[in-house]
C-alpha positions, 0 to 999 in steps of 0.5 A, a space after each residue: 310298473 314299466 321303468 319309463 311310466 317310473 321316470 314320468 313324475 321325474 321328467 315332469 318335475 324337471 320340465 317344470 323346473 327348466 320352464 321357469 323363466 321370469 321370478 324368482 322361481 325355485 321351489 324346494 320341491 323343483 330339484 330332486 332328479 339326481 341322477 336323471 339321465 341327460 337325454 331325459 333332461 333334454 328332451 323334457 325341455 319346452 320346445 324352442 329352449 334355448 341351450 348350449 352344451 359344452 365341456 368345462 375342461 375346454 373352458 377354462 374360464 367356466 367357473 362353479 362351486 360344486 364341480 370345483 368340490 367335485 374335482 377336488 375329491 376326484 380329478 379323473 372325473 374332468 372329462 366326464 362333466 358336461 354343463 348344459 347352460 339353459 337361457 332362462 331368468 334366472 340363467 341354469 347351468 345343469 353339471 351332468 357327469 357321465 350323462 347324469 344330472 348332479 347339480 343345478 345353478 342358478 345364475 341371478 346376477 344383479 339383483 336387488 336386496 329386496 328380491 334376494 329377502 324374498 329368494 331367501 324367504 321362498 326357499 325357506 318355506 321349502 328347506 326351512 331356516 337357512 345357516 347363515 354365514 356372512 362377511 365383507 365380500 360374501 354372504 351364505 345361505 346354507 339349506 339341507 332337506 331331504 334330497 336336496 341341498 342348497 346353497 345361496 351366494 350373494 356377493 354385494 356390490 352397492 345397492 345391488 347384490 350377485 346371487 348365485 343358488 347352487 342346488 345338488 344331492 343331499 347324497 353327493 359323495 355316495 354319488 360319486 362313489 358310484 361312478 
């Protein structure tokens, strides 16, 4: 079969990931194109996405977990990410290095316990039951299944809670070895 008709599924399953735009929204099933090329992401998108591209070295108030864990087992690879920050709800930071896709967060910000129970339940019918960490400033929900691993961090704040949901490859480290 054509290497273009092989990468079809992989780009539908990336544009309907990006097209989610109200709700909670993951699906275990939406982020399993590790390694997609940043052009196919690109050009995947609906027409009319709202997106910025920029370099994290030039920013050094951008902040997040993975590239922060990436860093710390090879610095060289600093000026080889890219994040490409989608306009959705909720808001998409895709970490692309050396042009391919190795990570998707999902920036939430303030939401109710309520809908984090249900982000939590939704994710669980995908990945299963999570490992749960928690203390004062910082709860974690860890999920790890096939391709895929996921991360929840909600961070309390009142009646409200910050969630962020870090999403990246089950083969991270084997990944990087690569680049």
């Amino acid at each position: 079969m054509p290497r273009n008709l092989r990468k079809v599924p992989v780009r539908l399953i990336l544009a309907a990931s990006l097209a989610l735009a109200a709700g909670i929204g993951a699906h275990s099933d939406t982020y399993d194109a590790w390694g997609t090329q940043k052009s196919d992401v690109l050009a995947s998108m609906a027409a009319g996405s709202g997106y910025r591209e920029f370099a994290p070295s030039g920013d050094p108030s951008y902040q997040n977990v993975i590239m922060n864990y990436i860093l710390t087992i090879n610095k060289e690879l600093s000026g080889s990410i890219t994040i490409v920050k989608v306009s959705s709800r909720p808001e998409k930071d895709l970490l692309f290095i050396n042009g391919k896709l190795y990570s998707v967060t999902e920036n939430y910000g303030n939401m109710s316990r309520e809908a984090l129970e249900g982000l939590v339940r939704e994710l669980s019918a995908g990945y299963g039951e999570p490992v749960q960490q928690a203390d004062s400033s910082l709860t974690t929900y860890t999920f790890t299944t096939g391709a895929t691993k996921a991360i929840v961090y909600s961070y309390p704040g009142g009646k409200n809670i910050t969630c962020r949901v870090y999403y990246y490859s089950a083969s991270l480290f084997k990944m990087l070895m690569s680049e």
